[in-house]
C-alpha positions in Angstrom: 4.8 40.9 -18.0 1.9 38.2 -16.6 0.6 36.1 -19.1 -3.2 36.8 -20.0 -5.5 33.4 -20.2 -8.1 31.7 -22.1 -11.1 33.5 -20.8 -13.7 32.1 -23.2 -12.0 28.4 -21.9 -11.9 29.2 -18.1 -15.4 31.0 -17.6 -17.6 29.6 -14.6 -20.4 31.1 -15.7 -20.5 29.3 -18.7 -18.1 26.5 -17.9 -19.8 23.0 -19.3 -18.0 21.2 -16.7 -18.6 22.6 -13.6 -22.0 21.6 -11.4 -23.5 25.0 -10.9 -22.0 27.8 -13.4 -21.5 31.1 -11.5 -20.4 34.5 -12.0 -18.8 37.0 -8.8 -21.9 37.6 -7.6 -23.4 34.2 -7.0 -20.0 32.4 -6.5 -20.0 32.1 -2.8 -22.9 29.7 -2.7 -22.4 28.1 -6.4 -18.7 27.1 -5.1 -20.2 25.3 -2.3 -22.9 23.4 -4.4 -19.5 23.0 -6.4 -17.4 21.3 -3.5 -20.4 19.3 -2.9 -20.6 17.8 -6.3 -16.6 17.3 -6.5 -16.5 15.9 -3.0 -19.3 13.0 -4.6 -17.7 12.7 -7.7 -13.8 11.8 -6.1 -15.6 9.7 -3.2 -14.2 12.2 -0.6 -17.8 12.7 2.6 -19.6 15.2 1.4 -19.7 18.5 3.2 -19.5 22.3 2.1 -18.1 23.1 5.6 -15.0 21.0 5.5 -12.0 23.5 3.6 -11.0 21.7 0.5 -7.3 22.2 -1.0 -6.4 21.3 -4.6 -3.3 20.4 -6.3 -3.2 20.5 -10.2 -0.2 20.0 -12.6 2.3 18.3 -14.4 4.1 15.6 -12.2 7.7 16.7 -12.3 10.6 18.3 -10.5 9.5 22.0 -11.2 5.8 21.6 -9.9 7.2 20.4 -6.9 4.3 17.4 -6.0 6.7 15.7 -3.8 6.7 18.9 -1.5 3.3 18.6 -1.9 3.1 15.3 -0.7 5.6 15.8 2.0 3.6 18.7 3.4 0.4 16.5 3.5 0.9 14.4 6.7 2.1 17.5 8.2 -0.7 19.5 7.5 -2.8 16.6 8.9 -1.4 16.9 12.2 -2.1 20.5 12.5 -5.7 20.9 11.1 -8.7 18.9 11.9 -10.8 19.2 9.0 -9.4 19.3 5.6 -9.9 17.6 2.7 -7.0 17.7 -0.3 -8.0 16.8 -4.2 -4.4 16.2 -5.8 -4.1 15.8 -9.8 -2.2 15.2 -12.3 0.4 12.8 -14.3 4.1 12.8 -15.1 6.9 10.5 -13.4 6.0 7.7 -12.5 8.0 8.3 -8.6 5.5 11.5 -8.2 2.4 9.6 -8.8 3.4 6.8 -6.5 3.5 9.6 -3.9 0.4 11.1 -4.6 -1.3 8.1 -4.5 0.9 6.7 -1.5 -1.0 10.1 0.2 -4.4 8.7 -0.8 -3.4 5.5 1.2 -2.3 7.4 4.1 -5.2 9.5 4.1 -8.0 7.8 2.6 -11.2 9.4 3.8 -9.3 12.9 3.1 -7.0 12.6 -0.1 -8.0 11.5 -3.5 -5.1 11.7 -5.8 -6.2 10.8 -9.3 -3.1 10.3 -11.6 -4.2 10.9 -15.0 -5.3 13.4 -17.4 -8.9 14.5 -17.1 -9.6 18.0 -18.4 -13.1 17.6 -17.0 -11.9 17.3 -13.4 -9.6 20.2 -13.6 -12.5 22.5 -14.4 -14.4 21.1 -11.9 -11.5 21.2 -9.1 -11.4 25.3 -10.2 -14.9 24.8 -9.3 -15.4 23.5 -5.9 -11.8 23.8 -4.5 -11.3 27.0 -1.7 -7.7 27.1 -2.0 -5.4 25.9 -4.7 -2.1 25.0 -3.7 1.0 26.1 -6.2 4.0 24.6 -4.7 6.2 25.1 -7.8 10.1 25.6 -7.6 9.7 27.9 -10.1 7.3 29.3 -11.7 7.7 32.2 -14.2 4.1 33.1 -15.5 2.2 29.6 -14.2 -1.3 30.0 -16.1 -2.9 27.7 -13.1 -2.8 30.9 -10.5 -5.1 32.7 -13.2 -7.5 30.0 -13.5 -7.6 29.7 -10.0 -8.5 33.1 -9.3 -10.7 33.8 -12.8 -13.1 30.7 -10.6 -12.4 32.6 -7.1 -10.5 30.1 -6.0 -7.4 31.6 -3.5 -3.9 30.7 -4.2 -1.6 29.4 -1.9 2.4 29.7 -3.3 5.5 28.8 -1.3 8.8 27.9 -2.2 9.9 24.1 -1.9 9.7 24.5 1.6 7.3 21.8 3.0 7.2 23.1 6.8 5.9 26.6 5.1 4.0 25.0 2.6 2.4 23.3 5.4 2.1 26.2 7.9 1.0 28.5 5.0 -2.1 25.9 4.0 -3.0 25.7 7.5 -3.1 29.8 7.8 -5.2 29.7 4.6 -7.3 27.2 5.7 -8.1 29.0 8.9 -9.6 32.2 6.6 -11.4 29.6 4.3 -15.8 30.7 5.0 -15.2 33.8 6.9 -16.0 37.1 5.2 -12.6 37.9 4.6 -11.9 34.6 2.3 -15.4 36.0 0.7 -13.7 39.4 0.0 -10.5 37.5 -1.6 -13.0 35.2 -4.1 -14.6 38.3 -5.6 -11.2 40.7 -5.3 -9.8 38.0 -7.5 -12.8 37.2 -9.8 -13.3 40.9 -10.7 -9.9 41.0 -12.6 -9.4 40.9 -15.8 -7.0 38.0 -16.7 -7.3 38.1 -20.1 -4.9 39.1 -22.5 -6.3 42.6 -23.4 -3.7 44.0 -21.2 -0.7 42.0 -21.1 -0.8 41.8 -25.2 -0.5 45.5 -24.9 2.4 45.8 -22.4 4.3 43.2 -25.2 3.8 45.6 -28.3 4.9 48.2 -26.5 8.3 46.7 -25.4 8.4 45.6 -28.6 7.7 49.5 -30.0 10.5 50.7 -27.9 13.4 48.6 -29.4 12.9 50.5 -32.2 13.0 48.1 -34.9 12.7 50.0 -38.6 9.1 49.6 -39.9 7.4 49.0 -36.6 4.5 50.4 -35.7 1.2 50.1 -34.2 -1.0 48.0 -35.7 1.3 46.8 -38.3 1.7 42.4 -38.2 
């Protein structure tokens, strides 16, 4: 059963932290007002045109930031124009490679290695494609709140030639009408838990336990 999500929490249109709140029918131009602002607000040039890739999440083994940050320089050598906004905190050995990207990279990676609630709202915001490059991951909430803000997701497993061929490919889709198509399929969902609550009490109905019943806490 997928997890639902904070909807009141993760809500572009009236999201205090983004730039320029949106809703599915305005978010094609709002997320590139968005980029903008992000773009000025990391120090990364500004422009809407160049694809922007995010990485959010806890620094450790099963988020997999060290196949992100193996799969940077690759990327590099097989796009042009990219730009990559990388955060999050944990072991100190993942942030050294984050930020060891920034220093590779430095007019195209920002890594910022701390927590900052603020910034992950506003990465939602003005990223195109979010990058989940998790060994595992169950039920991540960070795919919802990627595509609750229309912002596609990219998942491999901890492979960094695919995660880096599979970027590239997403990248490539990134301002055509087709990526346009893919922001408001995912925006029109509902991710809330209204539906997955349900599917839970009614595996929980079917094992038949005495005195259970609808509506009954």
């Amino acid at each position: 059963i997928v997890n639902g999500m904070d909807v009141s929490e993760w809500d572009p249109s009236r999201d205090k932290y983004i730039a320029v709140k949106y809703d599915v029918s305005t978010a094609v131009e709002a997320k590139a007002l968005n980029k903008e602002a992000l773009q000025a607000e990391v120090g990364l040039p500004v422009d809407r045109n160049i694809p922007l890739v995010a990485f959010i999440g806890r620094l450790e083994e099963q988020k997999g930031p060290d196949v992100m940050a193996a799969a940077i320089p690759r990327l590099m050598e097989m796009v042009e124009d990219v730009q990559i906004v990388l955060l999050g905190t944990g072991k100190k050995k993942f942030e050294r490679m984050l930020m060891s990207a920034e220093e590779k990279f430095p007019g195209k990676v920002r890594a910022v290695v701390k927590f900052n609630a603020a910034l992950a709202h506003h990465i939602m915001a003005g990223a195109d494609v979010l990058a989940v490059t998790s060994r595992f991951e169950p039920c991540g909430l960070i795919q919802l709140q990627g595509m609750r803000y229309g912002t596609c997701n990219v998942v491999e497993p901890a492979d960094v030639k695919k995660v880096a061929t599979t970027l590239q490919r997403a990248i490539k889709v990134v301002g055509t009408p087709a990526y346009e198509e893919m922001v408001r399929n995912c925006m029109i969902q509902d991710l809330s838990w209204k539906g997955p609550a349900k599917n839970w009490e009614n595996v929980l109905l079917s094992l038949g336990v005495a005195g259970g019943e609808p509506g009954v806490k």
